[in-house]
N, CA, C and O atoms as CSV, one atom per row, in Angstrom:
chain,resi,resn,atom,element,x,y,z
A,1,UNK,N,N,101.841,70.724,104.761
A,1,UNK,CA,C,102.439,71.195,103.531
A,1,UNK,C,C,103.533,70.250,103.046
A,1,UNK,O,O,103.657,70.011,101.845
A,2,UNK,N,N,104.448,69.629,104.112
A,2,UNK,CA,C,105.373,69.042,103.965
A,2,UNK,C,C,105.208,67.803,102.927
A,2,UNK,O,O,106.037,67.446,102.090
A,3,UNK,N,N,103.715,67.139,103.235
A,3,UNK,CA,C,103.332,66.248,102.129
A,3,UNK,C,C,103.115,66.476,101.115
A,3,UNK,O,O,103.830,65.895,100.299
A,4,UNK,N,N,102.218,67.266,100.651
A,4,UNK,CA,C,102.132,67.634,99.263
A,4,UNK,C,C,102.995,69.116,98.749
A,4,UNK,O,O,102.504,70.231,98.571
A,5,UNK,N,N,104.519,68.656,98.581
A,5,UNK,CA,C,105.411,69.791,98.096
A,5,UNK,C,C,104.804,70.497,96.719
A,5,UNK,O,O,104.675,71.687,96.432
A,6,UNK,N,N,104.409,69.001,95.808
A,6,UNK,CA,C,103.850,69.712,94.437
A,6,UNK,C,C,102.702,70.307,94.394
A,6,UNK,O,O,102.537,71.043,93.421
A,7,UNK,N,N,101.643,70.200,95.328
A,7,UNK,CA,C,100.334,71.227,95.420
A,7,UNK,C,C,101.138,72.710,95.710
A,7,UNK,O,O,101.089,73.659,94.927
A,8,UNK,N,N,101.848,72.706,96.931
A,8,UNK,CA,C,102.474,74.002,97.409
A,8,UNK,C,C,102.824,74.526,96.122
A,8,UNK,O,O,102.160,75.488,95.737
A,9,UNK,N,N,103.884,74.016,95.255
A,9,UNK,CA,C,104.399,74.688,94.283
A,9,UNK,C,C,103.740,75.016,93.345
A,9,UNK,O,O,103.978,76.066,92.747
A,10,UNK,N,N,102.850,74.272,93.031
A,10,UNK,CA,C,102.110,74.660,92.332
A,10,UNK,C,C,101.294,76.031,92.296
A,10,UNK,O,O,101.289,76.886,91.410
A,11,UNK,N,N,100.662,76.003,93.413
A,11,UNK,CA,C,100.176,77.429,94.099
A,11,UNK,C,C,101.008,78.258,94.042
A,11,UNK,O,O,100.632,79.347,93.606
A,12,UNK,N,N,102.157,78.147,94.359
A,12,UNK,CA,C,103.200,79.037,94.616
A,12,UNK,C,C,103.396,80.319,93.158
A,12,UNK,O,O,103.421,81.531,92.944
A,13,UNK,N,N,103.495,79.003,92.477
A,13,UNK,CA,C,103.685,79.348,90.782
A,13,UNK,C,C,102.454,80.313,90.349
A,13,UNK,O,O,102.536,81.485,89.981
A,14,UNK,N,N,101.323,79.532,90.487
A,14,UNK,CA,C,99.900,80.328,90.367
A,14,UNK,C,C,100.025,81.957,90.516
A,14,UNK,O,O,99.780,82.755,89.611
A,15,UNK,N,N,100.560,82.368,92.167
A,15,UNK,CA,C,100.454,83.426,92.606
A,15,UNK,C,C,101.398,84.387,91.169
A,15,UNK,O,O,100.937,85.300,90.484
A,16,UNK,N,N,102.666,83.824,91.098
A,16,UNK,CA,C,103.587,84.647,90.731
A,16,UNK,C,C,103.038,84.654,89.328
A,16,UNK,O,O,103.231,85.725,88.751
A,17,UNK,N,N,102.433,83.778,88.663
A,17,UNK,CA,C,101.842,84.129,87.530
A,17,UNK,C,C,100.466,85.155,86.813
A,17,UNK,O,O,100.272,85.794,85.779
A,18,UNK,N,N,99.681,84.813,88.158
A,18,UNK,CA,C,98.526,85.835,88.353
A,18,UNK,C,C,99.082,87.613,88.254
A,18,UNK,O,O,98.626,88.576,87.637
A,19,UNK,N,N,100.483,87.418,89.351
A,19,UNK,CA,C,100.619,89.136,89.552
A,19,UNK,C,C,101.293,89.199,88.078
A,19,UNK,O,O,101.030,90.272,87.535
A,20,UNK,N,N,102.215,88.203,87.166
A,20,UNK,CA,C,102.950,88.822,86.023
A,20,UNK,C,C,101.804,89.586,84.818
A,20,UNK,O,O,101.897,90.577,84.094
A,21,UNK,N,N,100.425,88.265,85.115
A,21,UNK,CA,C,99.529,88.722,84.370
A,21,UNK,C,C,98.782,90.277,84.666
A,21,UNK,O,O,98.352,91.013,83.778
A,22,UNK,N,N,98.758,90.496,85.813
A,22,UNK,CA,C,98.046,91.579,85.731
A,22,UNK,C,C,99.063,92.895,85.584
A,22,UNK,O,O,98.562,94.002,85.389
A,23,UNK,N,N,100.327,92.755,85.672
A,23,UNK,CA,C,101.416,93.861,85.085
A,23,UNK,C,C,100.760,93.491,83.420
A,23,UNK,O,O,99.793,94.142,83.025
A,24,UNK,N,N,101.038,93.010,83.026
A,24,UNK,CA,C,100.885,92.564,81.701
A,24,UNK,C,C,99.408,93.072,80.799
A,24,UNK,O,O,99.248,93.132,79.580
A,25,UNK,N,N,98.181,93.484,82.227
A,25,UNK,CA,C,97.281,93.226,81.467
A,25,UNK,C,C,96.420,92.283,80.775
A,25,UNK,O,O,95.494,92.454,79.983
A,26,UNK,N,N,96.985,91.192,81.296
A,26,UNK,CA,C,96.338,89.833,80.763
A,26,UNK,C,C,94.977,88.995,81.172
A,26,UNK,O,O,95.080,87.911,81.747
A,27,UNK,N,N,94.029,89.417,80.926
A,27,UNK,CA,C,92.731,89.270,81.238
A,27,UNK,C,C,92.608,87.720,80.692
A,27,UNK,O,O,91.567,87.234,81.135
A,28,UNK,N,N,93.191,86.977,80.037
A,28,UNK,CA,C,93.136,85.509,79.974
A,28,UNK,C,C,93.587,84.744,81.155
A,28,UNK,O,O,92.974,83.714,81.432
A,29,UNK,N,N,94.431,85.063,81.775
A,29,UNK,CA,C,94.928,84.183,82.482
A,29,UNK,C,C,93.973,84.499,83.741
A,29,UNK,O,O,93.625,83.552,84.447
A,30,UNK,N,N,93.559,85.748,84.028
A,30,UNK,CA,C,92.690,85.763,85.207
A,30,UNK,C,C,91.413,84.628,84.865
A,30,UNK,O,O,91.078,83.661,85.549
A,31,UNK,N,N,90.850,85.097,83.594
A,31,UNK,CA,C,89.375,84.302,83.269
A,31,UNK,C,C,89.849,83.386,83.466
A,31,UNK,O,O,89.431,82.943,84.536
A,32,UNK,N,N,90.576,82.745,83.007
A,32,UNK,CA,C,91.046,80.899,83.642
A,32,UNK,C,C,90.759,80.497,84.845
A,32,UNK,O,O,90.243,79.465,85.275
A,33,UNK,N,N,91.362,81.922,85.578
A,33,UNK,CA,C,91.476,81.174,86.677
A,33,UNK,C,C,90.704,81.563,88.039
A,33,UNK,O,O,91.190,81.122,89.081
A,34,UNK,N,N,89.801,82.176,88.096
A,34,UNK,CA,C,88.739,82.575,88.326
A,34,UNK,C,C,87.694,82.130,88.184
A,34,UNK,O,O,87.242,82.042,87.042
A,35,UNK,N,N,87.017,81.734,89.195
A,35,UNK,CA,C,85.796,80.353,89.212
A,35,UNK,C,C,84.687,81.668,88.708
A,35,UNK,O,O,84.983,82.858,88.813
A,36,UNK,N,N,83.482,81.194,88.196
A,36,UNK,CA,C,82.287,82.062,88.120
A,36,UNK,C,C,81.559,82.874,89.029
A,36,UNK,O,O,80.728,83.754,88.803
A,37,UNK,N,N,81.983,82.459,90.026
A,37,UNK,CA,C,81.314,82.729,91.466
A,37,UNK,C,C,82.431,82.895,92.383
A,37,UNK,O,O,82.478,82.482,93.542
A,38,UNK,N,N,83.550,83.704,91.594
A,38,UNK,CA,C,84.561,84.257,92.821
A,38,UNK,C,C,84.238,85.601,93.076
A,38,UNK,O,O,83.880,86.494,92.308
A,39,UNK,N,N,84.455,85.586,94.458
A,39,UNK,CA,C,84.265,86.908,95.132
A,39,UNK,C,C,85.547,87.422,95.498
A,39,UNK,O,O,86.128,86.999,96.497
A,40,UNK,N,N,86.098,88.433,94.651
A,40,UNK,CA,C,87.099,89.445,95.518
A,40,UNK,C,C,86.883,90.851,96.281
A,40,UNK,O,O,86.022,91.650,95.911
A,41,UNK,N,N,87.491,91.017,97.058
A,41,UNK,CA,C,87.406,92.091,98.357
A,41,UNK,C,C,88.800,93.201,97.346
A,41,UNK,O,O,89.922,92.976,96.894
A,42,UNK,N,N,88.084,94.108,97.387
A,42,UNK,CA,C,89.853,94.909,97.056
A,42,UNK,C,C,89.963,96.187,97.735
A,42,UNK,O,O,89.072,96.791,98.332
A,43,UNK,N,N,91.813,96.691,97.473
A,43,UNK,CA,C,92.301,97.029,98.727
A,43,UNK,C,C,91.076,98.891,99.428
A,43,UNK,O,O,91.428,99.835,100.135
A,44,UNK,N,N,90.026,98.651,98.901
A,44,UNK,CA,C,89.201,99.929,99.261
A,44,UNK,C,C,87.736,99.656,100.028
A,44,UNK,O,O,86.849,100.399,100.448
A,45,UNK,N,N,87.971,98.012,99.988
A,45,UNK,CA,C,86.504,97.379,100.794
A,45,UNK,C,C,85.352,96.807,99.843
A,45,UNK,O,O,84.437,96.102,100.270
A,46,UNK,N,N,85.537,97.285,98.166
A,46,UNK,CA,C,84.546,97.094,97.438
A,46,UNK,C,C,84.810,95.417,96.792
A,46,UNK,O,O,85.674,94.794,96.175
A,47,UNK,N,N,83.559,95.216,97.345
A,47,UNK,CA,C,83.240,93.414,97.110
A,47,UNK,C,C,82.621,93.327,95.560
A,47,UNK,O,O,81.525,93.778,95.226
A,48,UNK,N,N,83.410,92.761,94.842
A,48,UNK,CA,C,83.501,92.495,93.290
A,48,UNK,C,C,83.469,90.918,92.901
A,48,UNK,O,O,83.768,89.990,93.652
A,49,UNK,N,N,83.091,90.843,91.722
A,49,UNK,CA,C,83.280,88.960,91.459
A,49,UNK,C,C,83.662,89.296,90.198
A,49,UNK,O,O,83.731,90.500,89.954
A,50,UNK,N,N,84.043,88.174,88.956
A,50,UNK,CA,C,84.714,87.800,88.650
A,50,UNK,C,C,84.984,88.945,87.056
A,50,UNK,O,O,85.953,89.432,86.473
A,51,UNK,N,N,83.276,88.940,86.874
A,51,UNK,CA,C,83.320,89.830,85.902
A,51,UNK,C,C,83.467,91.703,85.807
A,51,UNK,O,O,83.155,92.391,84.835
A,52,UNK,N,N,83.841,92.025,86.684
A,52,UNK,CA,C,83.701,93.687,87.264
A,52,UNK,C,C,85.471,93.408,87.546
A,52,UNK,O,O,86.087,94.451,87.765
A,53,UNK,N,N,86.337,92.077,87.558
A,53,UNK,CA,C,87.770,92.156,88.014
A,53,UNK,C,C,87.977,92.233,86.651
A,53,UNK,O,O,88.400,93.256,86.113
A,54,UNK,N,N,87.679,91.118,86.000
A,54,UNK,CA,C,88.278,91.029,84.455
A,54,UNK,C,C,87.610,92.869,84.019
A,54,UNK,O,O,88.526,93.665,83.813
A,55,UNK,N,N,86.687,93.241,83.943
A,55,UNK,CA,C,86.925,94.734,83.754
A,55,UNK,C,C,87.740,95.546,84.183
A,55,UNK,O,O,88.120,96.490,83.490
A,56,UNK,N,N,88.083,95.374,85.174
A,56,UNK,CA,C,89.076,96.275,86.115
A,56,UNK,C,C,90.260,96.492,85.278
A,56,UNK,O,O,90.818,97.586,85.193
A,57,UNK,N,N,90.668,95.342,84.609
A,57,UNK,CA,C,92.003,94.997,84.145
A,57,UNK,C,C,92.359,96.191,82.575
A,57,UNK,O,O,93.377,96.805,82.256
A,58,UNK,N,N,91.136,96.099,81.996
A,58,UNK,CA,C,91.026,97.090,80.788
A,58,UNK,C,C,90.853,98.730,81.337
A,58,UNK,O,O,91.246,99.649,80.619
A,59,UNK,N,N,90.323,98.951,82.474
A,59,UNK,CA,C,90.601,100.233,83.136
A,59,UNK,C,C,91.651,100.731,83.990
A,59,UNK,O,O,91.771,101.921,84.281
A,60,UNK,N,N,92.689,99.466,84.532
A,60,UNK,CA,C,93.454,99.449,85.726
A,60,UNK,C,C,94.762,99.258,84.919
A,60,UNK,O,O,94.769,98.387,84.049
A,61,UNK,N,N,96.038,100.120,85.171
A,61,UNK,CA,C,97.303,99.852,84.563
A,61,UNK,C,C,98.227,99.106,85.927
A,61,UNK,O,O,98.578,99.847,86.845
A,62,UNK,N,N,98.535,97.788,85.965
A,62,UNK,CA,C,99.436,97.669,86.977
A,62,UNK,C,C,101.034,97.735,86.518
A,62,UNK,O,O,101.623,97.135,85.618
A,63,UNK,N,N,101.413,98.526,87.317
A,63,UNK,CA,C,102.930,98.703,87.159
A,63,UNK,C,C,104.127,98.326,87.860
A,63,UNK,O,O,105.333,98.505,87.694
A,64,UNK,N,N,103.058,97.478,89.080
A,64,UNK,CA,C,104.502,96.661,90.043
A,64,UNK,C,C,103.242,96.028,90.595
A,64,UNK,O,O,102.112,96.367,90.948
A,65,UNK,N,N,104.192,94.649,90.469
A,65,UNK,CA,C,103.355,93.946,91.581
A,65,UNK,C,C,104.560,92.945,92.061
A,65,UNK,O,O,104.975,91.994,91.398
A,66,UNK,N,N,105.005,93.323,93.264
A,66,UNK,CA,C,106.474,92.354,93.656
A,66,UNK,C,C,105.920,91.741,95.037
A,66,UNK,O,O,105.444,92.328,96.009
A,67,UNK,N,N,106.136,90.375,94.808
A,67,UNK,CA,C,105.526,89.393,95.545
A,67,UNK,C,C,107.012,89.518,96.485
A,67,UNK,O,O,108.170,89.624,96.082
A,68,UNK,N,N,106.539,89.466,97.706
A,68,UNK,CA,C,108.228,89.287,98.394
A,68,UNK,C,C,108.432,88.027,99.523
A,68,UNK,O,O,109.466,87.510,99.946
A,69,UNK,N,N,106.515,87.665,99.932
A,69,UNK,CA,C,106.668,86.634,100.489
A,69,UNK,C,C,105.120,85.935,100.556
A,69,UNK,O,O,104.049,86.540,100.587
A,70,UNK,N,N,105.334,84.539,100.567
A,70,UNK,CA,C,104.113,83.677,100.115
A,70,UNK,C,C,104.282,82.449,100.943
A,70,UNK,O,O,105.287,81.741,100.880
A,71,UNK,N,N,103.055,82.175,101.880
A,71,UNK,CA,C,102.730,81.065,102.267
A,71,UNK,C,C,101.305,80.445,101.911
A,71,UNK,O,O,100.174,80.873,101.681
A,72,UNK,N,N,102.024,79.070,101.995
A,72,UNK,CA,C,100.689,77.919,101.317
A,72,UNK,C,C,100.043,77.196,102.523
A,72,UNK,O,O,100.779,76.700,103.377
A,73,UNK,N,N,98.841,77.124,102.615
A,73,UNK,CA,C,98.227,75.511,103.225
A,73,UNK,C,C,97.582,75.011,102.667
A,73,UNK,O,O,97.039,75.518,101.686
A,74,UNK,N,N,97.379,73.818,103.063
A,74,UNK,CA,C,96.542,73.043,102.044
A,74,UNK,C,C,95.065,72.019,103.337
A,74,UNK,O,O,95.051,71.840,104.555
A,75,UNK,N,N,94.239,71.680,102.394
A,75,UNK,CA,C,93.263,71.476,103.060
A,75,UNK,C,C,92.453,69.849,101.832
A,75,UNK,O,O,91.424,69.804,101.158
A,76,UNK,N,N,93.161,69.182,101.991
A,76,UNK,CA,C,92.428,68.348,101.210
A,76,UNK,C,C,92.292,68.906,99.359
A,76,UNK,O,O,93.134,68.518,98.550
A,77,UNK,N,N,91.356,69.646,99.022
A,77,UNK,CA,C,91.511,70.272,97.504
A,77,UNK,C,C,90.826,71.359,97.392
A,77,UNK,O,O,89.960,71.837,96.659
A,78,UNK,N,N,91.753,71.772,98.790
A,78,UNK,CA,C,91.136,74.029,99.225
A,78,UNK,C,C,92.896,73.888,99.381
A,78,UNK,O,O,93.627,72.971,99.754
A,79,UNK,N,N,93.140,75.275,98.898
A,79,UNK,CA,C,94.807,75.592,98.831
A,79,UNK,C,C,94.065,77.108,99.244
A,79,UNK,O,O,93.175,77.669,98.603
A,80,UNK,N,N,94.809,77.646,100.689
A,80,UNK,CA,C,94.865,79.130,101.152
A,80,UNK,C,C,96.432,80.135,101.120
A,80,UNK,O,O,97.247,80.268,102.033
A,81,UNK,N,N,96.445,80.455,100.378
A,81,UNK,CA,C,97.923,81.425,100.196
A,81,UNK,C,C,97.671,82.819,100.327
A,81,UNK,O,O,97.222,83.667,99.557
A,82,UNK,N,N,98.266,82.843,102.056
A,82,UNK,CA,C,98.584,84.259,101.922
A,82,UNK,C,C,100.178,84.657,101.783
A,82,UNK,O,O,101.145,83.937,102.033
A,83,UNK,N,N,100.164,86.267,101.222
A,83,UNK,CA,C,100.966,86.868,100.681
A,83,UNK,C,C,101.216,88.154,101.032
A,83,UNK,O,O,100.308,88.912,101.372
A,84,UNK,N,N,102.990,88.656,100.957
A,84,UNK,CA,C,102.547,90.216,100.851
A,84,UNK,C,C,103.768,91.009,99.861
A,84,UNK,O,O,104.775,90.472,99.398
A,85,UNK,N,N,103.443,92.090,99.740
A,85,UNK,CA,C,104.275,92.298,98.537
A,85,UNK,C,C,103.673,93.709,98.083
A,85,UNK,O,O,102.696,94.267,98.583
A,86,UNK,N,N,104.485,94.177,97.004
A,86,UNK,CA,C,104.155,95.758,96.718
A,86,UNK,C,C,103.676,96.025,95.397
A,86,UNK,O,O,104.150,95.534,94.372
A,87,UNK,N,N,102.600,96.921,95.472
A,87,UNK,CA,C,101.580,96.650,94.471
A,87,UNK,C,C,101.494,98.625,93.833
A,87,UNK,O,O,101.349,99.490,94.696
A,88,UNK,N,N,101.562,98.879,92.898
A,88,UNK,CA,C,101.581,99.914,92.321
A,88,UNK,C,C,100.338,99.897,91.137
A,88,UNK,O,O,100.102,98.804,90.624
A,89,UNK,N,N,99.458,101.210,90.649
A,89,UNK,CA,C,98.252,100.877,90.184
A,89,UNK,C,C,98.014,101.856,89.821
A,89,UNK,O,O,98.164,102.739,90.666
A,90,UNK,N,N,97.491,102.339,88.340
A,90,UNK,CA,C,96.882,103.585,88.177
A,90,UNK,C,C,95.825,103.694,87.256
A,90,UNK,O,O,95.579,102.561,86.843
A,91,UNK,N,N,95.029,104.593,86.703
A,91,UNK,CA,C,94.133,104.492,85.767
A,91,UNK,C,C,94.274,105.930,85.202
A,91,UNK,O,O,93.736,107.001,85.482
A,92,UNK,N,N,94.922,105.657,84.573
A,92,UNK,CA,C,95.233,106.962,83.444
A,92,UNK,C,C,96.453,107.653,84.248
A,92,UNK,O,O,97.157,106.899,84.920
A,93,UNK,N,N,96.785,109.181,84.225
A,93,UNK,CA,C,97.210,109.247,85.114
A,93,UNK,C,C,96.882,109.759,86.844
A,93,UNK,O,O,97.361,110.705,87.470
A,94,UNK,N,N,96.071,108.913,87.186
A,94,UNK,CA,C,95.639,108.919,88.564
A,94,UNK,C,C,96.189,107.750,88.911
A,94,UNK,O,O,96.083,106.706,88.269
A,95,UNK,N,N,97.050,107.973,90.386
A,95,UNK,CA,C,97.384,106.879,91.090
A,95,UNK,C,C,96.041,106.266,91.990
A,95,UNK,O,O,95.266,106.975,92.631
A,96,UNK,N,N,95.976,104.884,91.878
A,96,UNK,CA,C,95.182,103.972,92.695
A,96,UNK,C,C,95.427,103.368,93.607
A,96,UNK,O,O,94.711,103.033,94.551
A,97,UNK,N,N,96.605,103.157,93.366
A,97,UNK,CA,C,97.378,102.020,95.073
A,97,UNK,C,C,99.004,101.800,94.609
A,97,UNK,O,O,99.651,101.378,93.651
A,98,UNK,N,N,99.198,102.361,95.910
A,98,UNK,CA,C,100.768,102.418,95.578
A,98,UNK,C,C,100.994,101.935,96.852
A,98,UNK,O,O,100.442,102.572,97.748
A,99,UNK,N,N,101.767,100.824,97.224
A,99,UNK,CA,C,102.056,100.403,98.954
A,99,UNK,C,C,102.654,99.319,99.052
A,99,UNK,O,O,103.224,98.724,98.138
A,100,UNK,N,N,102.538,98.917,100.431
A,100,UNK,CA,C,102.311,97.349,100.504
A,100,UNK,C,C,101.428,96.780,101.176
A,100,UNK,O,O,100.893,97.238,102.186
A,101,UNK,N,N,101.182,95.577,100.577
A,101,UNK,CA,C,99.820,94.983,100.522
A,101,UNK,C,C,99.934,93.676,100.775
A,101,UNK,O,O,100.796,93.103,100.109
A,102,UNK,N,N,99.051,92.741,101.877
A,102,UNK,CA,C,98.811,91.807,102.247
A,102,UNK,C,C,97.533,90.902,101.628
A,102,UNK,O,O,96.438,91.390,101.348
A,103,UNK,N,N,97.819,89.779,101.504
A,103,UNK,CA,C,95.978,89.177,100.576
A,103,UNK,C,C,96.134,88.137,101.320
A,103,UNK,O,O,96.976,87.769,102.138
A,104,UNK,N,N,95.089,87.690,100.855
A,104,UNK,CA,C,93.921,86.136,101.210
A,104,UNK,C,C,93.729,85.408,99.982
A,104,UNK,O,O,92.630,85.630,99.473
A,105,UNK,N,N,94.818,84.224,99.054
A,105,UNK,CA,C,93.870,84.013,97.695
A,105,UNK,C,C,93.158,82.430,98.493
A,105,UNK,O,O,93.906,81.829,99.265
A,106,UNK,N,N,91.648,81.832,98.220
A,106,UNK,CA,C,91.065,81.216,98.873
A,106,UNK,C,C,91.426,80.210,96.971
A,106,UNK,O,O,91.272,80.788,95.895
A,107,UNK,N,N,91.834,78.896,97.087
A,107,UNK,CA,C,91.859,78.044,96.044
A,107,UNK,C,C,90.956,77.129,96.400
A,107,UNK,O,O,90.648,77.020,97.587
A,108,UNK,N,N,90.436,76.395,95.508
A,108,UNK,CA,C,90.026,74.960,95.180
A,108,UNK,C,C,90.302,74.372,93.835
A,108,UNK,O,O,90.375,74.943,92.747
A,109,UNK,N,N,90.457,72.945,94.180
A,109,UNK,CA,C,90.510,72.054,92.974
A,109,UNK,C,C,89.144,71.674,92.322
A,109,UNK,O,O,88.109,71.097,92.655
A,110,UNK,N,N,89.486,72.079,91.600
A,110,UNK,CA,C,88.256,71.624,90.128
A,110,UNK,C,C,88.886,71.058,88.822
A,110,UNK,O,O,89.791,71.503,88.117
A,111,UNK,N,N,88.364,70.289,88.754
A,111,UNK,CA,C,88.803,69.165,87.322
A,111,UNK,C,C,89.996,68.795,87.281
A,111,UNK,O,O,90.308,68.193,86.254
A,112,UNK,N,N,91.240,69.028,88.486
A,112,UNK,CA,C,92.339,68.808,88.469
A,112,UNK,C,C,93.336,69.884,88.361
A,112,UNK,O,O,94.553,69.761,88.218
A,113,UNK,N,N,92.582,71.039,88.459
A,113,UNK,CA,C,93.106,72.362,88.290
A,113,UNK,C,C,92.720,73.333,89.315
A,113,UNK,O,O,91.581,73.474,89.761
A,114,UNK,N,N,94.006,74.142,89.727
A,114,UNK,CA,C,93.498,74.989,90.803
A,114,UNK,C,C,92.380,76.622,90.642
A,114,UNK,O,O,92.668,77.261,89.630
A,115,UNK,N,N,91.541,77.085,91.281
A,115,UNK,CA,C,91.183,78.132,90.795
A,115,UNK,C,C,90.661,78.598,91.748
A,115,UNK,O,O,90.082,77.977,92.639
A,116,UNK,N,N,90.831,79.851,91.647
A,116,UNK,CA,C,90.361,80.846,92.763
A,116,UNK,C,C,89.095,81.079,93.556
A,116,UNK,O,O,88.595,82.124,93.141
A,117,UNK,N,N,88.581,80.706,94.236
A,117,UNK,CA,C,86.976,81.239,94.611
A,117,UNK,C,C,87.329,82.614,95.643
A,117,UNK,O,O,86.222,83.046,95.965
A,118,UNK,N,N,88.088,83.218,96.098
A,118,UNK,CA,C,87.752,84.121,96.837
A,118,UNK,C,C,89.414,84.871,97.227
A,118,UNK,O,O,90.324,84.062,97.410
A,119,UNK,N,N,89.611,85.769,97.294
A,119,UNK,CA,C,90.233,86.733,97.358
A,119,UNK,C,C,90.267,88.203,97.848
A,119,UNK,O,O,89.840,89.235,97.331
A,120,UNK,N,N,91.003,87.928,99.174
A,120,UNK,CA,C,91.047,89.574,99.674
A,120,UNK,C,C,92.527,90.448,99.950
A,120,UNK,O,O,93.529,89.931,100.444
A,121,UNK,N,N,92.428,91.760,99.552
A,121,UNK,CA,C,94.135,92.803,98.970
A,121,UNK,C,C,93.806,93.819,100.485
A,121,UNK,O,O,92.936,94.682,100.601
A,122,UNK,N,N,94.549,93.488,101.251
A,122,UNK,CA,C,94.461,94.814,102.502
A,122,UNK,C,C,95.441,95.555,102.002
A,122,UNK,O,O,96.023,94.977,101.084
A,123,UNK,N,N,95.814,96.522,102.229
A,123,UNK,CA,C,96.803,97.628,102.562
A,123,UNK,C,C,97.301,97.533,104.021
A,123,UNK,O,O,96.696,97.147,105.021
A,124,UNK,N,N,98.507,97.966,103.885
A,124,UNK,CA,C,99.429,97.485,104.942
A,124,UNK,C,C,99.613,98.871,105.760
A,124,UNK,O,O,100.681,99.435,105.520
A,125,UNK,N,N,98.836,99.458,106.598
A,125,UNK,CA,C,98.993,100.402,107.443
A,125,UNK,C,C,100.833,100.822,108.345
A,125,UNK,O,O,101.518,99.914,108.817
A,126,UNK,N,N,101.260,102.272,108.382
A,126,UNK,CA,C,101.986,101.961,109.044
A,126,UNK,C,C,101.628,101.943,110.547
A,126,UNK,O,O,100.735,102.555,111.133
A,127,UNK,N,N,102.609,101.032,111.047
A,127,UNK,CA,C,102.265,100.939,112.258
A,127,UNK,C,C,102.598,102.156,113.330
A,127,UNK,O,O,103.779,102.487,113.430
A,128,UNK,N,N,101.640,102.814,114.109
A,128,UNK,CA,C,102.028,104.025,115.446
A,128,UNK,C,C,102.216,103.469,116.417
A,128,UNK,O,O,101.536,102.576,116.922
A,129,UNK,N,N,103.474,104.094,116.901
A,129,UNK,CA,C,104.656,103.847,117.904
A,129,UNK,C,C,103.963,105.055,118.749
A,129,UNK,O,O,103.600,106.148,118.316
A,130,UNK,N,N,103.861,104.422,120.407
A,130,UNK,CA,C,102.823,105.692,121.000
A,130,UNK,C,C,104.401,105.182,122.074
A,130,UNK,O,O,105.017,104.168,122.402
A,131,UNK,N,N,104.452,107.187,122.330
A,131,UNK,CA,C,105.596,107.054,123.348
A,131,UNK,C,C,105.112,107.910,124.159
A,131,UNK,O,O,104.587,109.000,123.935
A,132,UNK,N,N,105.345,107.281,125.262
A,132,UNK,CA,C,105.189,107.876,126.754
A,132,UNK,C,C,106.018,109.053,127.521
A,132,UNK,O,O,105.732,109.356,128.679
């Protein structure tokens, strides 16, 4: 990582822009950045690609998405950032995901630009303390 600071940041930036967009509702900035053939996992197990997410976004209200911590690697022109952070979600008024939440965003470089091929949102279980 230490070598390429500006790939890291770059990514870095990516993430925090992706979650402003989807508070926002912003189905442009996902299509950007979202290869044709990305596969996301989301936080309920259901395996989706690119066009069923950009739908999601016109059915899905996000109302927090606070990134609190983000690491980068890099791999030649594959960038892997995982993350975790608290994610709030509803569709009408039904709550969808309210927690905290750990991901997988899987990057590659294409044309000089980073973009997503794959993406997975766990939910962050609490952890049981077994006492003897």
């Amino acid at each position: 990582m230490a070598d390429h600071p500006q790939e890291e940041q770059a990514l870095l930036k990516i993430q925090h822009e992706w979650a402003e967009a989807r508070v926002k509702g912003d189905s442009s900035y996902t299509r950007g950045l979202e290869t044709e053939d990305c596969t996301i996992v989301w936080p309920d197990g259901s395996i989706v690609h690119k066009q069923a997410d950009l739908q999601s976004m016109t059915d899905i209200e996000f109302s927090e998405f606070d990134i609190q911590d983000l690491h980068v690697r890099l791999y030649a022109d594959t960038g892997i950032v995982v993350g975790q952070g608290r994610i709030k979600a509803h569709h009408g008024k039904q709550d969808l995901i309210d927690g905290q939440f750990v991901w997988t965003d899987t990057f590659v470089k294409q044309g000089g630009q980073w973009k997503v091929v794959a993406s997975q949102i766990t939910p962050v279980l609490e952890k049981m303390i077994k006492k003897n």
